[in-house]
N, C-alpha and C positions, 0 to 999 in steps of 0.2 A: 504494500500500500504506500502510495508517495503520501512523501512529509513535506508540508509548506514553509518554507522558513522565508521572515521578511527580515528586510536588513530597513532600517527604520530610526533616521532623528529625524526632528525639523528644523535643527541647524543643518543648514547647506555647509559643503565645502571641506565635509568629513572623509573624502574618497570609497563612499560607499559603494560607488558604479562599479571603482575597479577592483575594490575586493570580492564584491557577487562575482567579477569576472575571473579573476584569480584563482577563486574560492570553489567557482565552479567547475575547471579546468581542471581543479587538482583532484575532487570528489568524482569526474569523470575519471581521468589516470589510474585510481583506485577502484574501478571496475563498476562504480555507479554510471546511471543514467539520469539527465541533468536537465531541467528546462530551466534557461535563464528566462526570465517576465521580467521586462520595462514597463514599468507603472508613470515612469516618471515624463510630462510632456516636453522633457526638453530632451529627450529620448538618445542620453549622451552614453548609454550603455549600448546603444540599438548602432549606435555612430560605433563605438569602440569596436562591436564583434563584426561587423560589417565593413569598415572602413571610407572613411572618407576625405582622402587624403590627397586624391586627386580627381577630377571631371568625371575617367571612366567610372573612378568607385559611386558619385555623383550619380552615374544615368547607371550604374549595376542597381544602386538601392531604389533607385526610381521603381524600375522595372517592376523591381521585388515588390513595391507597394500594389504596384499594377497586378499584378500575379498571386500574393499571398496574403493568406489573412495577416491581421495584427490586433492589438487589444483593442483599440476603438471598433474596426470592422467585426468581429466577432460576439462584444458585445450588443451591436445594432439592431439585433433583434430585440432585444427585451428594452435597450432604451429609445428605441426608434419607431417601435412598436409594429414591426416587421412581418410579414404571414409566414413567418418559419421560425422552426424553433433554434435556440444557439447551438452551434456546433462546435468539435474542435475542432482550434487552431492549425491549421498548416503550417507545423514548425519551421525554421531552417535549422539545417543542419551546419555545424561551424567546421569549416577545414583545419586539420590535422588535431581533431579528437575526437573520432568516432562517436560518443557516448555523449554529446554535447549539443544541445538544439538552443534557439533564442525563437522568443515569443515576441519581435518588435513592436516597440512602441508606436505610438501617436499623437504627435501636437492636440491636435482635436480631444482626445482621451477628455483632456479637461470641462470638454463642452457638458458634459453629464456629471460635472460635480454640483450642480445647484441642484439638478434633477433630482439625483439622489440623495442630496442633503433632505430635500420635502417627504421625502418616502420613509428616511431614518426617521422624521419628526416621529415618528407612530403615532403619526393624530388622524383626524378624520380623512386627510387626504389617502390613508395606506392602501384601502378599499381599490384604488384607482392603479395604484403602485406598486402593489403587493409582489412583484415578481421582479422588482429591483434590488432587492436588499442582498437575494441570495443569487442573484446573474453570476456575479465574479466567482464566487465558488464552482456556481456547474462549470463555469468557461475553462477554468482549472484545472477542474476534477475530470471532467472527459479529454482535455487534452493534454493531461499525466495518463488517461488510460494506451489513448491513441500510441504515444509512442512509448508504451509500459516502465514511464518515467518511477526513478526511488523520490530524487528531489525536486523540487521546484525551490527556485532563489529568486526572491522579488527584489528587486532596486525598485524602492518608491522615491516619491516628491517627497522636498522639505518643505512639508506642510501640516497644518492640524486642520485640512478635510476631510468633507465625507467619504470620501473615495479612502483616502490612509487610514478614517477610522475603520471602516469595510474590509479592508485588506488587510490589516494588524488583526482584526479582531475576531476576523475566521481564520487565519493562519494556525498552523498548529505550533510554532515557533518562532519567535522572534530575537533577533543581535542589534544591537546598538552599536553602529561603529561612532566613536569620537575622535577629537583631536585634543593633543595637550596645550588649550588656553581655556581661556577668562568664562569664553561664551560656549563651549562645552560642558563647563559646570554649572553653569546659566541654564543649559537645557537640561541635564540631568533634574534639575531641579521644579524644571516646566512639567515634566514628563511624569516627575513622580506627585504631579496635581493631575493629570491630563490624563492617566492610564486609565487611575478606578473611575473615573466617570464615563470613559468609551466599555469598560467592562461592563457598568452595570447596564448601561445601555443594550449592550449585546444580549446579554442573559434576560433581559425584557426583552429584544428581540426574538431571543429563539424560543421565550416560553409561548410567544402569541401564535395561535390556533391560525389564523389567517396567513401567517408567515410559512407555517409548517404544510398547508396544505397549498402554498403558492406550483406554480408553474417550473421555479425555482427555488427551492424549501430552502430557506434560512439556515445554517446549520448548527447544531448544538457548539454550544463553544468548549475548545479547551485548550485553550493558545496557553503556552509557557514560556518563560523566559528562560535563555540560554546562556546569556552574558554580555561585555562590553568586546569593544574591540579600541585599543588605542592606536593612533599613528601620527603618522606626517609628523615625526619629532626628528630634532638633528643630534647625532653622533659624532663625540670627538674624544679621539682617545679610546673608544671597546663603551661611550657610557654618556646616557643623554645628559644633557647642558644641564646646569642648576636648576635654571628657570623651568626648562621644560618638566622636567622632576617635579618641581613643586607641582604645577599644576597635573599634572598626571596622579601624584599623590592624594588631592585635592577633588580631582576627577574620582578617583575608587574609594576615597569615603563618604562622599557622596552619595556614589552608588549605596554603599556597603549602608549605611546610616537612614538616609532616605529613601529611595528607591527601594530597595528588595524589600524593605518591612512592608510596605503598602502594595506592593504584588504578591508579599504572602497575605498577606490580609483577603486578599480579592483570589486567592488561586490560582495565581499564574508563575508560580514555581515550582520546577523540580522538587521531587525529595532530596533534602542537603545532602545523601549520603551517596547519593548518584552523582553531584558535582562534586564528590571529595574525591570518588571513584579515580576521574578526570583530571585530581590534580590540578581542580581550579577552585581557590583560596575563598575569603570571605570578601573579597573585593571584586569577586564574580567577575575577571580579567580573562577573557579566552586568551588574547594572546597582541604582543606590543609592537606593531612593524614602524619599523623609522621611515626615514623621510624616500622614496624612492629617486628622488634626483632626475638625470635623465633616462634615467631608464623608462620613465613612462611613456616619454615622445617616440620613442623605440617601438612600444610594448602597442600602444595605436596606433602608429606606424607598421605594421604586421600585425595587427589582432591577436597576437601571440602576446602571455601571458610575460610578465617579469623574468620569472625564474627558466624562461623558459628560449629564449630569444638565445641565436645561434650567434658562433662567433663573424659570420657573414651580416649575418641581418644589424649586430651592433655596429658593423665597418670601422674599428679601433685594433690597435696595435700596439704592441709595448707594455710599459706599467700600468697606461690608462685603459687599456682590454683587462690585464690580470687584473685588477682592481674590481671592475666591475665586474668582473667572474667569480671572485671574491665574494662580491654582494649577493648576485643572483642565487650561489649556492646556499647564504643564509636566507634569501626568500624562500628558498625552494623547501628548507628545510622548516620554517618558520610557515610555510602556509599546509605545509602534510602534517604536521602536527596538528596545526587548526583542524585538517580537514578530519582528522582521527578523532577529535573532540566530539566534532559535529557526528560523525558517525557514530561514536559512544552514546551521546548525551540522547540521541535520539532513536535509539535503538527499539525496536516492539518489544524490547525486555523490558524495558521498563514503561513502558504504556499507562498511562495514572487516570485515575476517573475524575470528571468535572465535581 
């Protein structure tokens, strides 16, 4: 059965795109099946696995709009109110990893956040709606069947809409990626007001009669929390900067203090003894990648992952190739770890009841 996991702040500018991208690549390599989902409309995960780096890749992804579904056009039926029922997705498939599809996004995506925002209300309008709340789960759930997907990785918007509360809050797992500053622990902060009130919304969602019996049934909730992800911090000397330290510090008590008690409050954590398993602490830290430098301009540049990029494709020579070989191998090593977590923590062994 696929597991949904959303990667989810609503600070921008945390590299959540490229970790889903990273993150998925690696979870593929280890013999899963992988659907990356761009939720987000500025569809800059949809840019990275496809490329667009020059005109052809330009009129390649045109085409692909012309030719395959994506998350606006598959939704359309139920927010368009269309005489066909939703289908799945025509994935693509990404070159050089078998085990890897993207669900592209769409600018447009956002035209249905007011939509669905009136439908969330659960007021008298639901009657009319009833078959919006649960769209994104079927669009999901048939098109993890289609291509007999383990994961689904959403890259959402940094936003606190209907749409992100929708999609956090039927997911079965949720990561928080951060960065080491000021307004990262500004959002940890947002987040841990902002959860339990999209929870309890939810669980009023799936207890109503009219949601369950939609076109699109609502689905029971049991989304849990995974952890943070820290990054984009600089390294000098084997050991992050003072400053950034501080705040990283600042960032997992945060978490540790605020956050986690009010998602155990509401249910949306693991059993503790299942993340001790994992060897992930009480500052629920999956795991700390620094800053990637250039190697990102690289990495979409070839839609090929960090750790993963040939000594061709980086075009360097000398100290400044071993160097960044150097890196790569600790990306490489730093994102199979993660991706071992993710396969732990979410394992049907441990399957927990709402």
């Amino acid at each position: 059965m696929v597991q949904k996991i959303a990667l989810f702040n609503h600070k921008g500018g945390v590299s959540k795109t490229t970790t889903t991208f990273n993150l998925g690549w690696m979870l593929a390599s280890k013999g899963k099946r992988v659907i990356l989902v761009d939720t987000d409309p500025q569809c800059n995960l949809t840019g990275m696995a496809l490329g667009e780096e020059t005109e052809n890749d330009e009129a390649r992804i045109a085409a692909i709009y012309n030719t395959h579904s994506n998350i606006k056009s598959g939704l359309a039926p139920a927010f368009e109110s269309q005489p066909r029922a939703i289908e799945a997705v025509d994935c693509i498939p990404l070159e050089g990893q078998d085990r890897l599809f993207l669900l592209p996004g769409h600018v447009g995506f956002a035209e249905y956040e007011v939509t669905l925002g009136i439908a969330q209300e659960l007021s008298g309008s639901i009657q009319a709606l009833k078959n919006l709340p649960g769209s994104i789960t079927d669009l999901l759930n048939k098109t993890a069947k289609k291509f007999d997907a383990d994961y689904i990785l959403i890259d959402m918007s940094p936003s606190l809409g209907a749409i992100n509360q929708n999609i956090l809050m039927t997911s079965d797992f949720f990561i928080v990626p951060t960065t080491a500053d000021f307004f990262s622990v500004m959002a940890i902060d947002s987040l841990a007001k902002v959860l339990p009130k999209w929870h309890a919304w939810a669980k009023t969602a799936s207890s109503l009669q009219i949601l369950k019996d939609a076109a699109y049934p609502f689905p029971d909730i049991t989304v849990r929390f995974l952890g943070i992800i820290v990054q984009n911090y600089r390294i000098i000397r084997g050991k992050e900067t003072a400053a950034f330290e501080n705040w990283i510090q600042k960032i997992q008590e945060d978490v540790s203090n605020k956050l986690v008690p009010v998602l155990a409050q509401n249910n949306m954590m693991l059993p503790e003894q299942i993340y001790a398993e994992h060897g992930i602490g009480s500052s629920y830290c999956l795991t700390k990648i620094s800053n990637f430098n250039s190697l990102i301009a690289l990495s979409q540049k070839h839609q090929t992952p960090i750790y993963a990029l040939t000594a061709q494709q980086l075009g360097q020579t000398g100290v400044v190739l071993q160097t960044n070989q150097k890196k790569q191998a600790e990306f490489q090593q730093t994102f199979s770890n993660l991706a071992d977590k993710i396969i732990g923590l979410t394992s049907a062994t441990y399957a927990v009841s709402a």
